[in-house]
C-alpha positions as CSV (number, residue, x, y, z in Angstrom):
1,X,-12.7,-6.0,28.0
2,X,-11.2,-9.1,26.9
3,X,-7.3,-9.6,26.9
4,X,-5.8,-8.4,23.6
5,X,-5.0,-12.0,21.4
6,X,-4.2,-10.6,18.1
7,X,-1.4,-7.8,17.3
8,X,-2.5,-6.3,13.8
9,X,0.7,-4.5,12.3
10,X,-0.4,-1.2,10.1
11,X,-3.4,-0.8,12.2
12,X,-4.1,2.9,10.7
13,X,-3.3,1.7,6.8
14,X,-6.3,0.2,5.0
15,X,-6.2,-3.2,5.7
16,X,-4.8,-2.6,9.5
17,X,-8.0,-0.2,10.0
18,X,-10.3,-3.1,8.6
19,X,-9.2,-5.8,10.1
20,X,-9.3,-3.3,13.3
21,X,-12.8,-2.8,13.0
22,X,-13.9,-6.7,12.0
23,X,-11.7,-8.6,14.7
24,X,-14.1,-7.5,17.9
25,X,-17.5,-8.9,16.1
26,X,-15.2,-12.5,15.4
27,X,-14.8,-13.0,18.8
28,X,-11.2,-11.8,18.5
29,X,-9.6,-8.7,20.6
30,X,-7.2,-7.0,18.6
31,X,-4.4,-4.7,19.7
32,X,-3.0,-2.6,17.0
33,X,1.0,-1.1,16.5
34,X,1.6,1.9,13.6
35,X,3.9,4.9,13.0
36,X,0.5,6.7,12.7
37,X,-1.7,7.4,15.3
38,X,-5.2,6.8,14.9
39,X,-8.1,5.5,16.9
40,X,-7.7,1.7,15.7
41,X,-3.6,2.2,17.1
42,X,-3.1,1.1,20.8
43,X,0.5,1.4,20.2
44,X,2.6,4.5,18.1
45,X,5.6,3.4,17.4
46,X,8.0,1.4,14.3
47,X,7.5,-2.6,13.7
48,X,11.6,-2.4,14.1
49,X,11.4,-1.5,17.4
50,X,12.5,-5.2,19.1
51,X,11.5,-3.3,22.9
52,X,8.2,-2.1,21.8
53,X,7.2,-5.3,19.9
54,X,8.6,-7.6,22.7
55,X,6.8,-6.0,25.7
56,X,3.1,-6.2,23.6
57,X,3.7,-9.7,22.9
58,X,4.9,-10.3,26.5
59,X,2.4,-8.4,28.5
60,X,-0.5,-9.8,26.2
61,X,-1.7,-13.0,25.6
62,X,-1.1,-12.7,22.1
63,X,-2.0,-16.0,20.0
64,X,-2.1,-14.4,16.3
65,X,-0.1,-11.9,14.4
66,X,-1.6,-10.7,11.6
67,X,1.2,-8.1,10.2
68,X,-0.2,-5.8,7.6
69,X,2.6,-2.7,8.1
70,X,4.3,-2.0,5.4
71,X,5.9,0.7,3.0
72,X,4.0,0.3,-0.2
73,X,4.5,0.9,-3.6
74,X,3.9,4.7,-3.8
75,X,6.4,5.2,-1.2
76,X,8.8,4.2,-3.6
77,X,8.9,7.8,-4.9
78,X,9.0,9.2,-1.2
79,X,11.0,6.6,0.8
80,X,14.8,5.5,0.3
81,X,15.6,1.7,-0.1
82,X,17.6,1.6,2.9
83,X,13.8,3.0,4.4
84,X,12.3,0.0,2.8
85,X,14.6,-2.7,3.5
86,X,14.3,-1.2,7.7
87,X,10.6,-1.5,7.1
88,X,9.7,-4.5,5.3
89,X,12.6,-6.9,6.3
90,X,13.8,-5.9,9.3
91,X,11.1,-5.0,10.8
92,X,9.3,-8.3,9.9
93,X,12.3,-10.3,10.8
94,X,11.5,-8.6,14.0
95,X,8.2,-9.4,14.8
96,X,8.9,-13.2,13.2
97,X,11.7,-13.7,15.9
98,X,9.4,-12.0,18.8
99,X,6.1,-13.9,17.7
100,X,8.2,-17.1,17.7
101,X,9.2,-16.8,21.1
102,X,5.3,-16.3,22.6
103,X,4.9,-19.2,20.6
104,X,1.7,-18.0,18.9
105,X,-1.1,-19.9,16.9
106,X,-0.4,-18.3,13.9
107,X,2.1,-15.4,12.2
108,X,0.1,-14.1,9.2
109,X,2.1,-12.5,6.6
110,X,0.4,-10.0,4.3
111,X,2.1,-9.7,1.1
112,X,1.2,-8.9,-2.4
113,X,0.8,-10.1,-5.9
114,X,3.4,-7.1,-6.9
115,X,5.6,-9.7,-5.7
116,X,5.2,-11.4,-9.3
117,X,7.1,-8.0,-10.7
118,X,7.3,-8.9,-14.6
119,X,5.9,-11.7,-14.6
120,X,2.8,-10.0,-14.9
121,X,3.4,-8.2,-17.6
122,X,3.4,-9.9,-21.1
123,X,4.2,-7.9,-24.0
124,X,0.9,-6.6,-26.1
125,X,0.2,-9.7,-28.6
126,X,0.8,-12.4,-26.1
127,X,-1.8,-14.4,-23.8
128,X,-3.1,-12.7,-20.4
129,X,-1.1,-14.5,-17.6
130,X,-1.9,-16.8,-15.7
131,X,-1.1,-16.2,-11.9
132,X,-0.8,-18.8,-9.0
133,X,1.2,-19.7,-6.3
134,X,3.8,-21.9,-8.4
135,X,4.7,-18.5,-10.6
136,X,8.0,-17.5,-9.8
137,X,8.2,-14.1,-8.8
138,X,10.6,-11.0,-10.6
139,X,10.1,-8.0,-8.5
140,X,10.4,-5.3,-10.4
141,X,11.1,-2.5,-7.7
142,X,12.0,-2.1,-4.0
143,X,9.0,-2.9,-3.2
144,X,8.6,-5.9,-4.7
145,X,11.8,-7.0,-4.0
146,X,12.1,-6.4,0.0
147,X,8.4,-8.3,0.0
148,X,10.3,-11.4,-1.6
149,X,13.2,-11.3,0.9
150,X,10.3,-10.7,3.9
151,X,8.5,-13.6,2.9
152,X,12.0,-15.9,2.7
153,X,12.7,-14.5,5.9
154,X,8.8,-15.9,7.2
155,X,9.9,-19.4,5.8
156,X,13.5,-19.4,7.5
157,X,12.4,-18.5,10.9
158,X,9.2,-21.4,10.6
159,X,12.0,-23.9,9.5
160,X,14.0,-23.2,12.4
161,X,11.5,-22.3,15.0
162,X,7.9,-24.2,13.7
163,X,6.0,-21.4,14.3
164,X,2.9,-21.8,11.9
165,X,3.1,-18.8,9.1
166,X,1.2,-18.4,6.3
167,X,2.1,-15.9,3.1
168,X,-1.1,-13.9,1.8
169,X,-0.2,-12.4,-1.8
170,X,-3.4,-10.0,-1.8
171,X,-4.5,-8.6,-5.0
172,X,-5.6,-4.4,-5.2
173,X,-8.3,-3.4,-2.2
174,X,-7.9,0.2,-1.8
175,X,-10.4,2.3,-2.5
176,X,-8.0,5.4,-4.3
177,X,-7.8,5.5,-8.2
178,X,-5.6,3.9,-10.8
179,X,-2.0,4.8,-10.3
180,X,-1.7,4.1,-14.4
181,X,-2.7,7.3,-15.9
182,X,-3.6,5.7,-19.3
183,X,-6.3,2.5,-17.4
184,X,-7.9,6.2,-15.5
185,X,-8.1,8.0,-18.6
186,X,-10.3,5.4,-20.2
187,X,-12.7,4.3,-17.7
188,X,-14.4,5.4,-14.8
189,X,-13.3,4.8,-11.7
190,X,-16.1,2.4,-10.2
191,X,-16.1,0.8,-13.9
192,X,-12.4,0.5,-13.5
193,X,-12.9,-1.4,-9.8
194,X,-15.9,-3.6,-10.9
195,X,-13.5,-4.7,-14.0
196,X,-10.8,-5.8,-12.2
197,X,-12.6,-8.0,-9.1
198,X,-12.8,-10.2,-12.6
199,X,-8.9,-10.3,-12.1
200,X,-7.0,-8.5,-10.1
201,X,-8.9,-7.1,-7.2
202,X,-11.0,-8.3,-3.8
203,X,-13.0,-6.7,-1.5
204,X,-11.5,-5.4,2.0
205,X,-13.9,-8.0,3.6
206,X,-13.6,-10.8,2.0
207,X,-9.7,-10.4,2.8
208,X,-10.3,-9.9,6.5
209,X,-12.5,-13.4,5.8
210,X,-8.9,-14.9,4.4
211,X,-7.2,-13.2,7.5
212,X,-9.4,-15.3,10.0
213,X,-9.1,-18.5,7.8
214,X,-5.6,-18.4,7.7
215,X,-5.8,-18.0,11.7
216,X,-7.7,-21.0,11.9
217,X,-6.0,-23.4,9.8
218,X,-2.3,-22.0,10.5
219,X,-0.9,-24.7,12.8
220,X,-2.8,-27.2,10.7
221,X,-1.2,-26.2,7.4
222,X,2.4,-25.0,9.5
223,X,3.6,-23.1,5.9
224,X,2.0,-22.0,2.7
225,X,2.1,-18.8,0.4
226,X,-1.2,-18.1,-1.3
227,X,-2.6,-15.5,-3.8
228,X,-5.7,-13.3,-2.5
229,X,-7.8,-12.4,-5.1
230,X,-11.7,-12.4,-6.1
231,X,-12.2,-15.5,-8.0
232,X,-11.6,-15.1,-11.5
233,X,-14.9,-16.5,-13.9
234,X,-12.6,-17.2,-16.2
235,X,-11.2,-20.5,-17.3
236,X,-7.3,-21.4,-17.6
237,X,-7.3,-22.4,-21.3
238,X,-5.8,-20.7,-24.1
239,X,-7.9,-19.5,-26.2
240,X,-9.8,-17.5,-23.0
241,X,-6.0,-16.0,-22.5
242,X,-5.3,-14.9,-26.0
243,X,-8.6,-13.1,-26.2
244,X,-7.8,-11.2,-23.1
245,X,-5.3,-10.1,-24.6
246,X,-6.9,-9.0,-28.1
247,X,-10.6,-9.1,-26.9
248,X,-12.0,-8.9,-23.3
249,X,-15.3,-7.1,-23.9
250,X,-16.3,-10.6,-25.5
251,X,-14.8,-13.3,-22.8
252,X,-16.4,-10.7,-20.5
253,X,-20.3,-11.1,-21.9
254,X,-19.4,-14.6,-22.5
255,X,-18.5,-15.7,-19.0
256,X,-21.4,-13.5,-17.6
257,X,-24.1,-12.5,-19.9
258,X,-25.8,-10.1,-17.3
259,X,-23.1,-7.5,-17.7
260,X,-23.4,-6.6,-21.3
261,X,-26.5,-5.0,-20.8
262,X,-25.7,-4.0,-17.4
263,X,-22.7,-2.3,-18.4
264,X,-24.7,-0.3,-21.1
265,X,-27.2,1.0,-18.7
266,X,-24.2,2.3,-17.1
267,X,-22.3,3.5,-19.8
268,X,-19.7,1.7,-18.8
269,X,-17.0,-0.1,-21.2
270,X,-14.2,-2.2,-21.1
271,X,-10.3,-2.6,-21.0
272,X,-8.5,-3.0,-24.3
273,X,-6.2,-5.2,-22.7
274,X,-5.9,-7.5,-19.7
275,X,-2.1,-9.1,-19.1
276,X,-3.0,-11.1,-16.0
277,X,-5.5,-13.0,-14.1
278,X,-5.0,-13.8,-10.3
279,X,-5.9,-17.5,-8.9
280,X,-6.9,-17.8,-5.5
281,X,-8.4,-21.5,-5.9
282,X,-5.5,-22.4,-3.8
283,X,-6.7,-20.9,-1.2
284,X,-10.4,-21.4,-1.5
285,X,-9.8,-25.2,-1.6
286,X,-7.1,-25.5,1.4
287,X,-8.5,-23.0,3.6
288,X,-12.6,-22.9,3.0
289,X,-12.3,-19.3,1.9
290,X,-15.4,-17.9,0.7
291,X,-15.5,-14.8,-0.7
292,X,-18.8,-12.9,-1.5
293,X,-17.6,-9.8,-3.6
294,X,-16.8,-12.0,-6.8
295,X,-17.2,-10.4,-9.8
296,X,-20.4,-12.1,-10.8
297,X,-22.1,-11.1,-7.6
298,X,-21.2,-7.8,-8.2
299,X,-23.0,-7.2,-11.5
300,X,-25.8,-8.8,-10.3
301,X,-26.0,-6.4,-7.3
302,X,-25.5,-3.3,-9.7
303,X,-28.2,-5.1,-11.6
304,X,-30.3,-5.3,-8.8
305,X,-29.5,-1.4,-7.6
306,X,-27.8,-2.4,-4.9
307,X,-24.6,-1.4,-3.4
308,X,-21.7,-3.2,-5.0
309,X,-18.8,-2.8,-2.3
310,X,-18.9,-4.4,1.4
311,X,-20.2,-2.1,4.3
312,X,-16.9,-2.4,5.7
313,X,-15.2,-0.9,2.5
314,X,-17.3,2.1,3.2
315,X,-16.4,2.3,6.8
316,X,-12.5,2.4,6.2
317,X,-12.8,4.5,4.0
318,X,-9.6,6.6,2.0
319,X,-7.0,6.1,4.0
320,X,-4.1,7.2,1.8
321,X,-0.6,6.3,2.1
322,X,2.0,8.1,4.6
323,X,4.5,10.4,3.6
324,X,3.6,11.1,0.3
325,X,3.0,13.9,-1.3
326,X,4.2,15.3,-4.6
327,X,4.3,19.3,-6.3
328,X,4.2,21.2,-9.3
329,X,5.5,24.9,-7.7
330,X,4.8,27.7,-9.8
331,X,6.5,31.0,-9.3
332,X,5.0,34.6,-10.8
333,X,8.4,35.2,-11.5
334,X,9.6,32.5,-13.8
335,X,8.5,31.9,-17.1
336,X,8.2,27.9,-16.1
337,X,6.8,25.9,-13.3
338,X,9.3,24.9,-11.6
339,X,8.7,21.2,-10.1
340,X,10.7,19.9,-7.1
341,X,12.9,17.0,-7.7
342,X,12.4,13.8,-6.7
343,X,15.5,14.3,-4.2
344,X,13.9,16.7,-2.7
345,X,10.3,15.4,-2.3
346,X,11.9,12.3,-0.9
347,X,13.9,14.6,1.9
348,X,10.7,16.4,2.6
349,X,8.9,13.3,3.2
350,X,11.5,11.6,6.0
351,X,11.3,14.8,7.9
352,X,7.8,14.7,8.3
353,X,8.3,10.6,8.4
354,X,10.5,11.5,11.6
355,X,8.0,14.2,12.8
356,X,4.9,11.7,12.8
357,X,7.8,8.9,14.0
358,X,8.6,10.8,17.4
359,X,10.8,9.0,18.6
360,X,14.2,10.0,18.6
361,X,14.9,13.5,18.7
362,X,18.3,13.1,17.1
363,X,17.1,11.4,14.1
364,X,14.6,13.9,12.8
365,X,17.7,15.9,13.4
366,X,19.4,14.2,10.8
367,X,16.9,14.2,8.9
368,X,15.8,17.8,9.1
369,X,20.2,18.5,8.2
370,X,19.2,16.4,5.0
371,X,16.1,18.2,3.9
372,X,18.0,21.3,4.3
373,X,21.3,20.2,2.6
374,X,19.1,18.5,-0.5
375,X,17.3,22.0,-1.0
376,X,20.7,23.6,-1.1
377,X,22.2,21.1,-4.0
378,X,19.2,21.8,-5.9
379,X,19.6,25.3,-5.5
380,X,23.4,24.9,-5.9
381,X,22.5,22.8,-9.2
382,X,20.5,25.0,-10.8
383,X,22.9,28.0,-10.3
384,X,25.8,26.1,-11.4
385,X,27.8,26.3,-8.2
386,X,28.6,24.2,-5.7
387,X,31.4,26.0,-3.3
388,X,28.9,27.2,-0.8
389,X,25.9,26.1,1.3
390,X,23.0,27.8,1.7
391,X,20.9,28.0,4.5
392,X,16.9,27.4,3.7
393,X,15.5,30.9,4.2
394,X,13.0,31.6,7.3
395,X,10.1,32.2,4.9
396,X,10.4,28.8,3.5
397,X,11.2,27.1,7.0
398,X,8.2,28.3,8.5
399,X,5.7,27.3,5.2
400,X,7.2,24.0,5.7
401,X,6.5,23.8,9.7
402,X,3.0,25.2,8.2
403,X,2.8,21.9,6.0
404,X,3.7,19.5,8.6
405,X,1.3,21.1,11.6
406,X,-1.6,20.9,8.9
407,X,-1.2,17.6,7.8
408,X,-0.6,16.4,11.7
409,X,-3.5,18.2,13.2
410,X,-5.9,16.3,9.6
411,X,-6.8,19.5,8.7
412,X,-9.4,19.8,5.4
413,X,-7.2,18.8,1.9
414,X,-8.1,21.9,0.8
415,X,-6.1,24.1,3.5
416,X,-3.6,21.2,3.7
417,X,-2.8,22.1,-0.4
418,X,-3.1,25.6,0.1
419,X,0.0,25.3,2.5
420,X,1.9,22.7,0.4
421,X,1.2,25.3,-2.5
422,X,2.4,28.1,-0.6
423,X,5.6,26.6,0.9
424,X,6.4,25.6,-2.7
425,X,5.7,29.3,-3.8
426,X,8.2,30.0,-1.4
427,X,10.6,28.1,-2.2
428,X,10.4,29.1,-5.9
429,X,10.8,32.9,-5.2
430,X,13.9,31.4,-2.8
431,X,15.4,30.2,-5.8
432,X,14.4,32.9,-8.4
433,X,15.3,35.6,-6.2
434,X,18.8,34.1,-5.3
435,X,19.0,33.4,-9.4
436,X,18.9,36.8,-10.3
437,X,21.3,37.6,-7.5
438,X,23.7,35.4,-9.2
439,X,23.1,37.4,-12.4
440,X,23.2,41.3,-11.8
């Protein structure tokens, strides 16, 4: 096998697993770093971790990093901020600082266009907006924010070092449904995704193709931030924007005539509402991207019968996002369901973070002291007292080690809920149990 010459970051998320799998038939040889294992990861282990990062990129002839690792936005119910700003900023700052000492080819930074925060959200009643690179961004959560202050921190160290870096603002790829419970309530799913490659969506492929422009025209270009998205077919006027906005069903079937009827073989409808519309022209004209999942192609392969998504979405497949997971308990002996606070989900999580981490005994430690003492001030909380700590009963300790082996070992969903469900059943007849205790 050839040496490895590009380090993917987040080789087990979505994009890391793609660009995992496409590399090899580019004439690349990709070596990949995640907290996850998984058969695309050569290395287990944190992005933050200067040793670990520092011997790849020594002991390889690295000439590319393409860093894709990330906490995302539905960590932000799960993960802390302090867990985000390790993640995201240090841990880029990191690999920055490391890369620039190999001196590589190119430092590829994979952001996203929830970078733009507010900005992409105009009240009801106002024109869809318009979004390029020259948009300034208001992030509107962690999330958002610690991918600003990453992509500074990629500007600062190619001012001070000249190590070529380029910014990639991708739109939505993943293949899991509409967080917004009102946009999956009125569509279906694949109606939803074919929708939105008209605006706010690409095809896993088509960014890997960005991912190996950007590698070739890096040291040309030294520094630019671009947005990743499908091409839009519509135009930047404003009477196309107001109508998103009030209308989209007709720009749609005015821009491309073949979905009306295309859509009504499928029973398909449309938004009520669209508030943005991502430009990648930017990077279409400076790079020579070419992306084939547009949103015209697209109805014309549904048209056609024909498969609509890339071969490669298929292959990566639902990949899901780490340490998350969130519970409705119920309990025979409470009138209520009793859901677990966000506290405590978020405590949960970094102990099985820490678990999957392995690599500091002492830290899932502390972490495993937290879970514990977040379980007790809920249970303290709810019984009005706060003079005492309680210990987390044995029942509920081992349902929770039953949670954790389960989701380690990738057992089926279905016997990975059953134990969620049971530890939570546990811990609600914990809590009852001591409640009426309280009471008698």
């Amino acid at each position: 096998m050839a040496p490895y010459d590009v380090l993917v970051t987040g080789s087990s998320g979505h994009l890391g697993t793609a660009l995992m799998l496409s590399l090899p038939t580019m004439g690349f040889t990709p070596v990949g770093i995640d907290i996850l294992a998984s058969d695309n990861t050569h290395h287990v282990g944190s992005i933050a971790d200067r040793e670990l990062v520092a011997s790849i990129l020594q002991n390889n002839p690295i000439r590319h990093v393409l860093h894709a690792a990330t906490l995302h936005k539905p960590h932000v119910e799960s993960h802390s901020k302090q867990d985000f700003v390790n993640t995201n900023i240090s841990g880029t700052l990191v690999l920055l600082e490391e890369a620039a000492k190999k001196q590589v080819d190119s430092f590829v930074f994979f952001s996203t266009t929830s970078t733009f925060g507010a900005a992409l959200s105009p009240k009801p009643g106002s024109p869809a907006a318009w979004i390029e690179e020259s948009v300034v961004p208001i992030p509107k959560n962690i999330y958002g924010a610690t991918k600003v202050a990453a992509e500074d921190m990629c500007f600062l160290v190619h001012k001070q070092t000249g190590m070529p870096v380029l910014v990639l603002r991708t739109s939505r790829f993943f293949p899991e449904q509409d967080d917004d419970e009102d946009r999956r309530t009125a569509l279906a799913d694949e109606n939803l995704k074919v929708l939105e490659l008209a605006y706010r969506r690409c095809d896993i492929e088509d960014i890997v193709r960005a991912s190996v422009c950007a590698m070739a025209k890096a040291k040309d270009i030294g520094w630019g931030k671009y947005v990743i998205s499908a091409p839009p077919p519509f135009a930047n006027d404003p009477e196309t924007l107001r109508k998103l906005d009030s209308n989209p069903k007709e720009v749609f079937q005015a821009v491309v005539p073949a979905c009306e009827n295309i859509f009504r073989d499928a029973n398909w409808g449309y938004l009520a509402r669209i508030d943005r519309v991502y430009d990648s022209s930017k990077f279409v004209r400076d790079l020579g991207w070419k992306p084939v999942y547009t949103f015209e192609k697209v109805v014309e392969l549904i048209g056609q019968g024909k498969p609509w998504k890339s071969e490669l979405t298929a292959k990566v497949g639902k990949r899901g996002y780490h340490e998350i997971i969130g519970w409705t308990c119920e309990s025979s002996t409470m009138d209520e369901p009793v859901e677990l606070p966000r506290e405590v989900r978020r405590a949960f999580n970094s102990v099985r973070f820490a678990r999957k981490k392995g690599l500091r005994n002492e830290y899932l430690e502390e972490k495993e002291v937290a879970f514990r003492k977040v379980i007790n001030d809920w249970v303290a909380d709810m019984l009005a007292r706060n003079t005492y700590i309680m210990d987390l009963p044995d029942g509920a300790r081992a349902a929770f080690r039953d949670v954790i082996d389960a989701r380690n070992e990738k057992r089926p969903r279905e016997e990975q809920s059953a134990k969620e469900t049971e530890f939570c059943r546990k811990l609600n007849a914990w809590a009852t149990e001591t409640l009426m205790q309280q009471q008698r």
